[in-house]
PLY file of the C-alpha trace (Angstrom):
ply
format ascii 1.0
element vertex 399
property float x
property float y
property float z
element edge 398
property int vertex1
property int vertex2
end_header
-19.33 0.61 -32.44
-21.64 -1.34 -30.40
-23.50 -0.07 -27.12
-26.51 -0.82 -25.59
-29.60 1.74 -24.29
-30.41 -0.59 -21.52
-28.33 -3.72 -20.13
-31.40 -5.18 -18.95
-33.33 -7.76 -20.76
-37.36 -7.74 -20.80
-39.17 -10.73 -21.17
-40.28 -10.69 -24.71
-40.56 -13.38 -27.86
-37.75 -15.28 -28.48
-36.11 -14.15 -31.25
-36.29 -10.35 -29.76
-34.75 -11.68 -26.41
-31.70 -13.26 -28.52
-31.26 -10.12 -30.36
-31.32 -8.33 -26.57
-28.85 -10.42 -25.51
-26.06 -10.50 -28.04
-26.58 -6.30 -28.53
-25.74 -6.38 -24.70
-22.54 -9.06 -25.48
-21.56 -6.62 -28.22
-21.67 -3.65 -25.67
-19.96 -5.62 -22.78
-17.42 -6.83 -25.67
-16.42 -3.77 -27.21
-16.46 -2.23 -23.68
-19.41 -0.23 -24.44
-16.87 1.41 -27.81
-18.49 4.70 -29.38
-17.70 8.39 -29.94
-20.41 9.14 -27.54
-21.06 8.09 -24.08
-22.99 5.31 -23.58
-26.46 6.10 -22.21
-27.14 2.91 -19.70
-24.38 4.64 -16.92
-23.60 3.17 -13.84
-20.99 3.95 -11.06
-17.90 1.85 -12.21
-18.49 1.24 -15.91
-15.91 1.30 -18.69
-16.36 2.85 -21.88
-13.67 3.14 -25.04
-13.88 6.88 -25.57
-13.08 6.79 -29.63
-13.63 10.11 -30.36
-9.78 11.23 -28.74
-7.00 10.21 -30.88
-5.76 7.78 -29.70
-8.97 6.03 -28.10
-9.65 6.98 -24.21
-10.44 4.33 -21.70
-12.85 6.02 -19.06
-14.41 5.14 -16.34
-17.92 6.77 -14.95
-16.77 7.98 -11.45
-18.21 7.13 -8.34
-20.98 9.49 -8.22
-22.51 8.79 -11.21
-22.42 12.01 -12.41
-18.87 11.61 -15.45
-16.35 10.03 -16.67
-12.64 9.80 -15.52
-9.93 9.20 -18.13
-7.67 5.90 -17.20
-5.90 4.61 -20.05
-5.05 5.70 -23.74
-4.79 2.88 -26.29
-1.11 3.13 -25.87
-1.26 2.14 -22.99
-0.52 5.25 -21.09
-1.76 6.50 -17.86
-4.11 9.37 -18.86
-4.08 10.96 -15.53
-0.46 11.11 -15.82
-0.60 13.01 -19.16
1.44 16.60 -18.58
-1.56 18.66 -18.37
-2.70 21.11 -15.61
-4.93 18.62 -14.17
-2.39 16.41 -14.22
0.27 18.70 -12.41
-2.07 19.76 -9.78
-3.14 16.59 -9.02
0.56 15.35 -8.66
1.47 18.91 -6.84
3.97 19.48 -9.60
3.49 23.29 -10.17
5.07 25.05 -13.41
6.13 22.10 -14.75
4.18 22.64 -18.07
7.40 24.26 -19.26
9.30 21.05 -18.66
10.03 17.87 -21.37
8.66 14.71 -21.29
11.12 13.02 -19.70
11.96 16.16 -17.13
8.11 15.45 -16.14
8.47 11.55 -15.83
11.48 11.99 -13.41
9.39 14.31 -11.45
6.56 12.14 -11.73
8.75 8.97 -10.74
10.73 10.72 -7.77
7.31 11.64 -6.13
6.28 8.05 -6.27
9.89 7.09 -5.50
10.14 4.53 -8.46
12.93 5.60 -10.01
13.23 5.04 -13.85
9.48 4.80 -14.09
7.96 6.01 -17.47
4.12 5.17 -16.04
3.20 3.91 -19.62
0.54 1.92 -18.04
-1.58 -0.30 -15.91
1.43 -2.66 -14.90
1.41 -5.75 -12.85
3.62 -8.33 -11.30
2.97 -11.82 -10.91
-0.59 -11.62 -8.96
-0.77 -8.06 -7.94
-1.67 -4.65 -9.59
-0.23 -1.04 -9.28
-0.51 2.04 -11.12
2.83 2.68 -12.65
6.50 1.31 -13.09
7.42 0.64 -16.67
9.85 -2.05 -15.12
6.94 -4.52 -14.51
5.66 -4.71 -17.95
6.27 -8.82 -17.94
3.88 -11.34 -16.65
0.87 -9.28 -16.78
-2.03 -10.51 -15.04
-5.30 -8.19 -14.74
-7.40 -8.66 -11.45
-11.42 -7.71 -12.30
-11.63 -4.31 -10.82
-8.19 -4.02 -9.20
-7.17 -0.49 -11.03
-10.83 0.83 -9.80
-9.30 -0.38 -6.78
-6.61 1.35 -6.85
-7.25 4.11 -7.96
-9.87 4.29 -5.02
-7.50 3.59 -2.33
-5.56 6.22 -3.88
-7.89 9.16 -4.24
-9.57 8.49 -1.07
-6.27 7.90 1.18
-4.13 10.16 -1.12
-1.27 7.83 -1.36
1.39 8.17 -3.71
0.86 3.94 -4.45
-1.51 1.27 -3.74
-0.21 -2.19 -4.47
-3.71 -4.56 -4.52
-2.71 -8.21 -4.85
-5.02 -11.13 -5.85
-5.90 -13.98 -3.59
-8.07 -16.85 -3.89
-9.49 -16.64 -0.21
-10.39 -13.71 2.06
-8.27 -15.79 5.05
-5.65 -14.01 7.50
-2.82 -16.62 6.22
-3.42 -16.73 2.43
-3.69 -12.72 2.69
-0.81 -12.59 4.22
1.62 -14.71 2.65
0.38 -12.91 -0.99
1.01 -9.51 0.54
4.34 -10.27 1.79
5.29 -11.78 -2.44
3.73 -8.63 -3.47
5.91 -6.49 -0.87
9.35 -8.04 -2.00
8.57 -7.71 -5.52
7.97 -3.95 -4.97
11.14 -3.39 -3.05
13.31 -5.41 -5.27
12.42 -3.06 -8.06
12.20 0.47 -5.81
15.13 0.45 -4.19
17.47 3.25 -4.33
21.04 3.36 -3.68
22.29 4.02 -0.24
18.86 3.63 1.27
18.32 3.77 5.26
15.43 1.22 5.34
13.52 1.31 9.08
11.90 -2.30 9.67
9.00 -3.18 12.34
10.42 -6.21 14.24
7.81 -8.19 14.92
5.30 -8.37 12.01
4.56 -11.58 10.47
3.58 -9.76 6.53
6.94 -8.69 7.06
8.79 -11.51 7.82
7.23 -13.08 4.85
8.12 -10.31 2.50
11.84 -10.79 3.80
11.55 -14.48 3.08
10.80 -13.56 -0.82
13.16 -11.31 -1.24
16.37 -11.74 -3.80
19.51 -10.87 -2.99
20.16 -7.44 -4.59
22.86 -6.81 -7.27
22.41 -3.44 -7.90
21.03 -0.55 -5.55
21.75 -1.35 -2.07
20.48 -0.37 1.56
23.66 1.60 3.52
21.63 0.43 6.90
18.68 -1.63 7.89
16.82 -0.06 11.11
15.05 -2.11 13.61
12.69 0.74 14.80
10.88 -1.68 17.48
12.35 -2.80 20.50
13.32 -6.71 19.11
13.99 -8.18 22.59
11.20 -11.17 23.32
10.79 -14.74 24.55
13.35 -17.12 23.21
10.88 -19.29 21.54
10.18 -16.36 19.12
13.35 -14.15 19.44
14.98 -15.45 16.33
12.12 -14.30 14.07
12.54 -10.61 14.85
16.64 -10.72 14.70
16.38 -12.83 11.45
14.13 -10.19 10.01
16.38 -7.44 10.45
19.58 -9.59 9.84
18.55 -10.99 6.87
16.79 -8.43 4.95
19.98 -6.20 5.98
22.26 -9.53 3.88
20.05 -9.75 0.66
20.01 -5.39 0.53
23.59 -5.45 1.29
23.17 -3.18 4.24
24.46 -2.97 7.95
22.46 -3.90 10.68
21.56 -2.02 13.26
19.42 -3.56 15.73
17.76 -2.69 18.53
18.39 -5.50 21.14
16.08 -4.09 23.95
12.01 -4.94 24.61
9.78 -3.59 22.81
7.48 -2.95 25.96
9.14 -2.23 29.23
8.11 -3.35 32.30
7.69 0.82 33.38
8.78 4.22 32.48
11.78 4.06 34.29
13.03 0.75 32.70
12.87 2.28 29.64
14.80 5.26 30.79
17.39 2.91 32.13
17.75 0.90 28.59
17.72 3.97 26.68
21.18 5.00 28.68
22.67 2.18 26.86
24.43 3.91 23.92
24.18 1.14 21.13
20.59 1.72 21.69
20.82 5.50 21.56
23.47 4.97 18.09
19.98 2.85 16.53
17.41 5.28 17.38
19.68 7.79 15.86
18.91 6.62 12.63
15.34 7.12 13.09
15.62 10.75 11.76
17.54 9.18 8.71
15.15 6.99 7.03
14.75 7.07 3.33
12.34 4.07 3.93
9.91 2.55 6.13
8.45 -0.63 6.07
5.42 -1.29 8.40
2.71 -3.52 9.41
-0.77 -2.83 10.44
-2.18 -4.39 13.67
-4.98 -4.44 15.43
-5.40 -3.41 19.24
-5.57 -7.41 19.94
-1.96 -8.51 19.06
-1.00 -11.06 17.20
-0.04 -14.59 17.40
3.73 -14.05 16.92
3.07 -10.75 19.04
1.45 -12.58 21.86
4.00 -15.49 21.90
7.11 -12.82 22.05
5.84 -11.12 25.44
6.10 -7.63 23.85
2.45 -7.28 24.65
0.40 -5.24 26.95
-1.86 -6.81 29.55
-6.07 -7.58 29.36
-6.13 -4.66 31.63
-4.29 -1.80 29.68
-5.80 -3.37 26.01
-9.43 -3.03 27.62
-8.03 0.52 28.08
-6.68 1.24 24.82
-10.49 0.16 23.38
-12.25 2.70 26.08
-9.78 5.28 24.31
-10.77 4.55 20.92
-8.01 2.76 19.84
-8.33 0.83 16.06
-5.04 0.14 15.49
-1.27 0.20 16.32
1.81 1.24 14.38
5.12 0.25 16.04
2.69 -0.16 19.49
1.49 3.57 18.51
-2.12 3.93 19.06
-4.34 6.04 16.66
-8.36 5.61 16.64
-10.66 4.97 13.45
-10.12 9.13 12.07
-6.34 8.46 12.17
-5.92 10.47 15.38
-3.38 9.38 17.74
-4.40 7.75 20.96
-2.37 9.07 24.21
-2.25 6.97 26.82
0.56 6.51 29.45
1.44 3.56 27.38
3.71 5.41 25.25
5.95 5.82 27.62
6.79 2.43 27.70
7.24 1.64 24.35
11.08 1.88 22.44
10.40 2.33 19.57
9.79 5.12 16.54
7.18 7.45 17.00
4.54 8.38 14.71
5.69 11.59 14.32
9.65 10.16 13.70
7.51 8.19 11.05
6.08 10.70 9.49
9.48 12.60 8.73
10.46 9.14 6.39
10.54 10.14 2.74
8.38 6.92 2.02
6.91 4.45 4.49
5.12 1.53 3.45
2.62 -0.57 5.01
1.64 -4.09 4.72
-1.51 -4.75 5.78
-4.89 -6.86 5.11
-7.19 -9.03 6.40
-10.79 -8.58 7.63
-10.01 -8.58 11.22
-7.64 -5.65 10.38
-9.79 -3.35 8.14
-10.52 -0.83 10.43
-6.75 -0.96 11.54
-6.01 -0.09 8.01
-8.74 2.39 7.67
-7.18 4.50 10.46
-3.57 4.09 9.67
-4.59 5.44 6.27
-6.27 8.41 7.73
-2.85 9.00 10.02
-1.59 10.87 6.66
1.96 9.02 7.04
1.79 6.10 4.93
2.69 6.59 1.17
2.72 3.02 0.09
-0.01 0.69 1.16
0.23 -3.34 0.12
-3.04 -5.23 1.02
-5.42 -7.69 -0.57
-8.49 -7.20 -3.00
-10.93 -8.04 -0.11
-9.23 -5.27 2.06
-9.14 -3.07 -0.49
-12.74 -3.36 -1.48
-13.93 -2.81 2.32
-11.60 0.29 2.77
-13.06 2.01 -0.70
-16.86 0.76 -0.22
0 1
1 2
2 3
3 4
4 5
5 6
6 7
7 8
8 9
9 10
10 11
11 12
12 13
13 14
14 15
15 16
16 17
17 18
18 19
19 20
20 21
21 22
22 23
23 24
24 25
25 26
26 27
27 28
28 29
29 30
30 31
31 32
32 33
33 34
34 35
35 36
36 37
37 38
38 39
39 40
40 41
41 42
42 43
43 44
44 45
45 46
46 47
47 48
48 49
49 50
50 51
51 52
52 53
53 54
54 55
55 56
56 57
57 58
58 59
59 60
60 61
61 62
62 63
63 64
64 65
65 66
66 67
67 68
68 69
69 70
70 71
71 72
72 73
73 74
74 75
75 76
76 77
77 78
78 79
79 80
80 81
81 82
82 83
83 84
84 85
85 86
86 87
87 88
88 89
89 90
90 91
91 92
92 93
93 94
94 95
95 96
96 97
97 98
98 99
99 100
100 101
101 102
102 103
103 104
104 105
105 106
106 107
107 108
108 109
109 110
110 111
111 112
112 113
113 114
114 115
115 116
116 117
117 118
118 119
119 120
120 121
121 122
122 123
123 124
124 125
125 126
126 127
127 128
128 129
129 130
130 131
131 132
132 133
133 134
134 135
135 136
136 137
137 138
138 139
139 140
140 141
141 142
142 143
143 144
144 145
145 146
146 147
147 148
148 149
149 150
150 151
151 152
152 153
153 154
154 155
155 156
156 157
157 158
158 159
159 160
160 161
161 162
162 163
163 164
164 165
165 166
166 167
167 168
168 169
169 170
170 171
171 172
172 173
173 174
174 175
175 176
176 177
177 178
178 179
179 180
180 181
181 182
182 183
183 184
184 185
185 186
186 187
187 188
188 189
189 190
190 191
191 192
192 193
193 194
194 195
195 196
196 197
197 198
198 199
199 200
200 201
201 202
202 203
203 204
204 205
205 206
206 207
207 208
208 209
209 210
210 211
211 212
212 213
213 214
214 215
215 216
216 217
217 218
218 219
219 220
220 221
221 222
222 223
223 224
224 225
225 226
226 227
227 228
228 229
229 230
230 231
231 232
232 233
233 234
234 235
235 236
236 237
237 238
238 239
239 240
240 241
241 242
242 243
243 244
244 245
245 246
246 247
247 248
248 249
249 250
250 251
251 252
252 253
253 254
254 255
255 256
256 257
257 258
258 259
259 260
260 261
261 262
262 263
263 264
264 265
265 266
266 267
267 268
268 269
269 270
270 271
271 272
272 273
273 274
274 275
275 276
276 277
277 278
278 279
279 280
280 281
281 282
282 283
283 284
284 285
285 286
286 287
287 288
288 289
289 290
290 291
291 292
292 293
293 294
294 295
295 296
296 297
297 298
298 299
299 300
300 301
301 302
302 303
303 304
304 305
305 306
306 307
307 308
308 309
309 310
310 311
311 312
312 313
313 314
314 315
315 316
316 317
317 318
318 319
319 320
320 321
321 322
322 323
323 324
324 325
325 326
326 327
327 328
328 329
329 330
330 331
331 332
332 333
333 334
334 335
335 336
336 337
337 338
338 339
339 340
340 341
341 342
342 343
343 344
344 345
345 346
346 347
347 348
348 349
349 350
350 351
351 352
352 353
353 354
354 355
355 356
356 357
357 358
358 359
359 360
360 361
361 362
362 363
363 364
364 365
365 366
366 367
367 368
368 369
369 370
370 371
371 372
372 373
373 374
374 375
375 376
376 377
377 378
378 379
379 380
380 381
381 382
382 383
383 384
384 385
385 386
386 387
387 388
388 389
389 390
390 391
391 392
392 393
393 394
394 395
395 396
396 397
397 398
């Protein structure tokens, strides 16, 4: 099958150049097809691996140096193929002694997608992910979004990257396609009975819960507001509505948390945490089955800044001298994913980043160049399992 020595082309007469150029469009065509590898390597490239039955899909890794196996030409997930590799990879021990579909249920409860068969590369509408047999329709390919993700992956070690496409790297268009993405994704991975935590006052969020349809199978037993969702009344509705209404399309209770998310000093957050319907939500921190988070930067955001859950020029300059990247919930990590104490925290009712880490799944919505290295240190934080950004973002966080 056709490759190519070289995919550059040398001046030269004209009827050599032509025959230069189309042995290159057979090569790029055939993606580089042969029982051997093709010579002309580079970091990235695809080659159709025909001397495996069936045909391997590989891709030369990162170093330049081999060749990862991707896909099989039926369409299944070769790193997901029951081998010792495979199970080590996953942390899946002995289970080359189990059946197929004993290993796919193991496979799907690690990446908590329940009823997944990972038979492929699958995307929704606009965004691409790594497994879930369940999103086999409306396929749509973005150029090198499973290099992607397989690179936020591997680098982050998360059990899912969800990269979605978008036709400008631009704070709203990023993040009205990550919230789509996000409600897709829970529509189709939620379990029965889940306790699902919710950030009050991130915007991705609120646009995930606006795309969101109502659920007629699994459903939530609660929906957690894990901020403090108290705030000016010009902005007050958008962080009850959140929790209200993604708790009516899950079918789940409510439980909010109707106290600031910043107090005024240590001892007016002792004071609100006497109350006990704010003790009975915090309660449920320790439950979760699911946490759904946005990213932020150490500057807050719009809807942030307009809700008065914010803290002053003052303390932010202070949170920068610290090393602060990011925030979680108003927790404070730097750019190695290292939390960032400050007496801060002890203003702040809300989960902690150690609550969040005892989840079983959290995951985070998050993109936008002005929140890169936000995401960068989040990721590092070793909590998140699920991470929904952009193409853009995810090419900066794998470069």
């Amino acid at each position: 099958m056709p490759q190519t020595s070289s995919f550059a082309i040398t001046n030269d007469a004209g009827a050599a150049v032509r025959a230069r150029i189309n042995e290159v469009i057979a090569a790029l065509h055939s993606t580089s097809a042969g029982a051997s590898a093709p010579t002309a390597a580079v970091a990235g490239m695809l080659w159709v691996d025909t001397s495996a039955s069936p045909p391997v899909l590989r891709r030369r890794n990162a170093t330049n140096t081999g060749w990862d196996a991707l896909l099989d030409a039926a369409g299944n997930l070769a790193g997901l193929a029951n081998t010792a590799l495979a199970r080590g990879n996953l942390g899946l021990g002995t289970m080359a002694t189990k059946a197929a579909v004993e290993y796919d249920a193991t496979i799907a409860s690690k990446a908590a997608l329940t009823g997944a068969t990972f038979t492929g590369v699958v995307t929704a509408p606009n965004f691409v992910s790594s497994s879930d047999a369940r999103l086999k329709s409306d396929i749509m390919i973005i150029p090198d979004a499973l290099a992607l993700v397989c690179a936020l992956r591997d680098r982050y070690g998360l059990t899912e990257a969800i990269v979605i496409d978008c036709s400008e790297d631009r704070d709203g268009a990023v993040m009205a396609r990550i919230g789509e993405a996000a409600a897709h994704f829970l529509e189709v991975t939620l379990r029965q009975d889940e306790v699902i935590g919710v950030s009050s006052w991130s915007q991705t969020i609120l646009r995930m819960v606006d795309n969101i349809h109502p659920m007629r199978s699994a459903k939530a037993k609660y929906i957690v507001q894990i901020l403090g969702g108290m705030g000016q009344a010009s902005v007050q509705a958008h962080a009850t509505q959140l929790t209200a209404n993604l708790a009516k399309l899950t079918g789940g209770e409510p439980r909010l948390l109707l106290v600031q998310g910043i107090t005024s000093s240590r001892e007016a957050k002792l004071v609100m945490l006497s109350d006990p319907s704010v003790r009975g939500t915090m309660d449920h921190f320790g439950r979760l089955t699911l946490a759904i988070v946005g990213i932020g930067a150490v500057e807050p955001s719009e809807l942030l800044a307009r809700s008065g859950n914010v803290f002053s020029p003052e303390e932010l300059a202070m949170l920068n001298d610290a090393g602060a990247v990011g925030e979680i919930s108003f927790r404070f990590y730097d750019k190695d994913g290292k939390p960032v104490e400050t007496p801060l925290n002890d203003r702040v009712i809300g989960i902690t980043l150690d609550e969040l880490r005892k989840a079983d799944r959290v995951m985070a919505l998050g993109g936008g160049v002005s929140k890169t290295a936000a995401i960068a240190g989040a990721l590092r934080l070793g909590i998140i399992d699920v991470l929904v950004t952009d193409k853009f973002t995810a090419a900066r966080l794998t470069a």
